[in-house]
Backbone bond lengths (Angstrom), bond angles and torsions (degrees), N, CA, C in turn:
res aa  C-N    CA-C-N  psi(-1)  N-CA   C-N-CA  omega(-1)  CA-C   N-CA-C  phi
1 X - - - 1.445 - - 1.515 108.06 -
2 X 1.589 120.20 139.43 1.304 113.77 174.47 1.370 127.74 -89.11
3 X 1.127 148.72 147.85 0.966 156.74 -162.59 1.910 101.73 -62.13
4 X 1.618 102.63 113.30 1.471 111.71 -179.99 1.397 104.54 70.49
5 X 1.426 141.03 22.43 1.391 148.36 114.88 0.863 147.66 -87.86
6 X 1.363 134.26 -171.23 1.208 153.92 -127.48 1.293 75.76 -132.25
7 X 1.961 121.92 161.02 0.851 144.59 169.61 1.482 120.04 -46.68
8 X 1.467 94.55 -46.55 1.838 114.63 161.66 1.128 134.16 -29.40
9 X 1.104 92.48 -47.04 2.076 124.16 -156.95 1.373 118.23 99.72
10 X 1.548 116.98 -0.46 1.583 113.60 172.10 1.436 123.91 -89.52
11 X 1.568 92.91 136.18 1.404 77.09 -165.33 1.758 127.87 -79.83
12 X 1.138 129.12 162.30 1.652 131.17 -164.10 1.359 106.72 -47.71
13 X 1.219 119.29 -28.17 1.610 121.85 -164.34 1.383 98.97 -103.99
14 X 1.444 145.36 -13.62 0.927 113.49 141.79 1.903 130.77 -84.74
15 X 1.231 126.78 12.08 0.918 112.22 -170.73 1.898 94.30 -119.91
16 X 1.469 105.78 -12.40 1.197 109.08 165.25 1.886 109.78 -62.60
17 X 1.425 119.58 -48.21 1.286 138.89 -171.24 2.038 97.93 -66.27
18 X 1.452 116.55 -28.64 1.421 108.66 -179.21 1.423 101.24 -90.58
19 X 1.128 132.45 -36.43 1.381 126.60 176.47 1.867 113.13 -57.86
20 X 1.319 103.22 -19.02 1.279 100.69 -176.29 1.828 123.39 -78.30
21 X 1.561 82.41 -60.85 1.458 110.15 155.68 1.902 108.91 -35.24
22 X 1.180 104.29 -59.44 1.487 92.22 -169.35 1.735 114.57 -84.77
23 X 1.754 113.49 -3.58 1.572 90.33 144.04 1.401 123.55 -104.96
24 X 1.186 108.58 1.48 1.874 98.61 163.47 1.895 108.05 -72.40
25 X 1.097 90.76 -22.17 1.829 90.04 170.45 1.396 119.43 -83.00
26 X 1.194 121.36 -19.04 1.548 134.18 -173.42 1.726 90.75 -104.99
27 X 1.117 141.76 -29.54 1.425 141.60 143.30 1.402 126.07 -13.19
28 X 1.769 102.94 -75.61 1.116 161.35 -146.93 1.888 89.87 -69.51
29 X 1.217 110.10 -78.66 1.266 151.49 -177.19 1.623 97.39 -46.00
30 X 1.513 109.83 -39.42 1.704 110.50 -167.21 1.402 97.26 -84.28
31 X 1.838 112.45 -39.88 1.524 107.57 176.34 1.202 122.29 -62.96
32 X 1.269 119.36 -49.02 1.411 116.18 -163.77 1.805 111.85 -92.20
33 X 1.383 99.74 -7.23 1.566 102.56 168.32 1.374 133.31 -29.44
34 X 1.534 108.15 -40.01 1.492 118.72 -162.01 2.037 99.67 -104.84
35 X 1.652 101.09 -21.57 1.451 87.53 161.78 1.347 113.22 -90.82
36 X 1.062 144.31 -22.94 1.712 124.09 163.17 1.522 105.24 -52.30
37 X 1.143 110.59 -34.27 2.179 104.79 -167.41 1.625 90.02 -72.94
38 X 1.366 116.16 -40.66 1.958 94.72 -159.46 1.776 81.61 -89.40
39 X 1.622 138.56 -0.73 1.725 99.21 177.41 1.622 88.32 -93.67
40 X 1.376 138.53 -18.24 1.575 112.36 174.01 1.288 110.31 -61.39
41 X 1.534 121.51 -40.59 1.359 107.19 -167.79 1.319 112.18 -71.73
42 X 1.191 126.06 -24.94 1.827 123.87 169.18 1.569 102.37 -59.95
43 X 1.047 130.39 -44.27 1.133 147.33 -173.34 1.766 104.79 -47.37
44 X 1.239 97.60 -65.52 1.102 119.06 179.58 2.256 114.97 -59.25
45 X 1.414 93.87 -36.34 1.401 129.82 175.71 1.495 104.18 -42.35
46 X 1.675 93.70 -66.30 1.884 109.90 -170.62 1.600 110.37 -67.84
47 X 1.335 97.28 -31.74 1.795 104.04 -178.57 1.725 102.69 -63.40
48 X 1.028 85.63 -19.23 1.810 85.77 -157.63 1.768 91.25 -85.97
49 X 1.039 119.89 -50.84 1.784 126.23 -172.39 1.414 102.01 -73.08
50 X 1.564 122.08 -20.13 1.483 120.12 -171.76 2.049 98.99 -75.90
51 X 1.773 92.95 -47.89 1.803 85.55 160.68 0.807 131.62 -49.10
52 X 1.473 120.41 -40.85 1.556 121.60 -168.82 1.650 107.09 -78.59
53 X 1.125 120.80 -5.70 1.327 121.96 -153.54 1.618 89.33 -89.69
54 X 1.185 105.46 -46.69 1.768 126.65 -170.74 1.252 104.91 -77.58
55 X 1.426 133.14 -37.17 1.355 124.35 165.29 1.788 115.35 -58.64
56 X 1.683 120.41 -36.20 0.787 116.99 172.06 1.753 132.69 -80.18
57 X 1.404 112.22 -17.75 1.403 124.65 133.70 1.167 131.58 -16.59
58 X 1.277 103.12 -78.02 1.786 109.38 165.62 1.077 129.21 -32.16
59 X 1.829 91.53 -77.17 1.431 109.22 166.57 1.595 136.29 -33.77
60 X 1.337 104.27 -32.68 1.327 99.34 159.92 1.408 118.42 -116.36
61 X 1.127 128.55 18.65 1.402 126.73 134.80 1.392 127.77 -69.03
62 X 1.135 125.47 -29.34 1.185 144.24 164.69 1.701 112.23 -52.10
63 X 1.304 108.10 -65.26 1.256 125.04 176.35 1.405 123.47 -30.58
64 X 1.746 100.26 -46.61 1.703 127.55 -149.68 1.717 80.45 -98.71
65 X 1.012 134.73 -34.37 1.655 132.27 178.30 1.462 93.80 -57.01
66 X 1.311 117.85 -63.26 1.432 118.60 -142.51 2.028 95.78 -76.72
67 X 1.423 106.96 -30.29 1.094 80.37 -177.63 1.623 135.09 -101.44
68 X 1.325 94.05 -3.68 1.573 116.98 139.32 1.504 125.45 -33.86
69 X 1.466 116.97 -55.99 1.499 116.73 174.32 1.598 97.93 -70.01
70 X 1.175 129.92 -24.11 1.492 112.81 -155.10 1.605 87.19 -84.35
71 X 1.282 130.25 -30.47 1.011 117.02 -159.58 1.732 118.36 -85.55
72 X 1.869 102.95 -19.55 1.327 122.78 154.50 1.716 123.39 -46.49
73 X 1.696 81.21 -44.40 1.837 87.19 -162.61 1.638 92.79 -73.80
74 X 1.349 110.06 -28.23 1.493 110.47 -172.38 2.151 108.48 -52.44
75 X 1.512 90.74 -54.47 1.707 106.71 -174.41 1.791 91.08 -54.44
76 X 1.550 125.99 -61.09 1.369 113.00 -141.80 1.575 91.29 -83.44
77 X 1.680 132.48 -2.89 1.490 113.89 160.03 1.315 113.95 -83.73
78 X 1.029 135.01 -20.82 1.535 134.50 162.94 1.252 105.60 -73.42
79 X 0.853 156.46 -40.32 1.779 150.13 177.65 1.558 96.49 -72.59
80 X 1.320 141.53 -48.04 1.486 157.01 176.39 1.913 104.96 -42.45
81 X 1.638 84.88 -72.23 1.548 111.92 -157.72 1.452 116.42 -88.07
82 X 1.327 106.73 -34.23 1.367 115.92 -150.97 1.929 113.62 87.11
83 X 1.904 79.54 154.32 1.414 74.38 -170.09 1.998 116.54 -96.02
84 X 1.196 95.92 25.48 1.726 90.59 174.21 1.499 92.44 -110.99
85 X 1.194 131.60 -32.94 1.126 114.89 175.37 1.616 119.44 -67.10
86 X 1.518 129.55 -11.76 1.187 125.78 -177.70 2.085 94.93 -90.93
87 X 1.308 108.77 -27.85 1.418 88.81 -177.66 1.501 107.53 -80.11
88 X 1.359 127.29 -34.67 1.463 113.46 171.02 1.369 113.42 -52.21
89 X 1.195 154.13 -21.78 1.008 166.61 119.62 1.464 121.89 2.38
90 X 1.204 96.89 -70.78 1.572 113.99 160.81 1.581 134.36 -62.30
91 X 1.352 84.40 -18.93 1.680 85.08 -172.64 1.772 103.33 -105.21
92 X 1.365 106.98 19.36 1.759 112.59 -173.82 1.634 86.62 -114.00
């Protein structure tokens, strides 16, 4: 053994100084544990509303198509039909 070591040859104060270090890291790890779990799950949160965001995109793109033609088909039955015959129409 060396003089002011460890069997090793290291000396006490540094292996006193790694034992320390590695429970302020095992500390560390216990505190902030539960904020890494709730920022994945936000994480996970935004991914999830970023779909929904894009499903609802569509959806009302979709919408604005369809009612676009209706409002076409509306003009070319009044230019077609006339327009009292398209409101009787409407009102059946």
């Amino acid at each position: 053994m060396s003089a002011g070591g460890t069997p090793a040859g290291t000396p006490v104060s540094v292996t006193q100084t790694l034992s320390d270090l590695c429970l302020s890291h095992a500390h560390l790890l216990e505190e902030h544990g539960p904020s890494v779990v709730r920022l994945r799950l936000w994480e996970a949160r935004v991914i999830e509303l970023e779909h929904h965001e894009t499903e609802l995109q569509e959806a009302i793109h979709t919408s604005f198509m369809f009612h676009s033609r209706v409002k076409r088909l509306q003009l070319i039955a009044r230019r077609v039909c006339g327009a009292s015959f398209i409101q009787n129409c409407l009102r059946e």
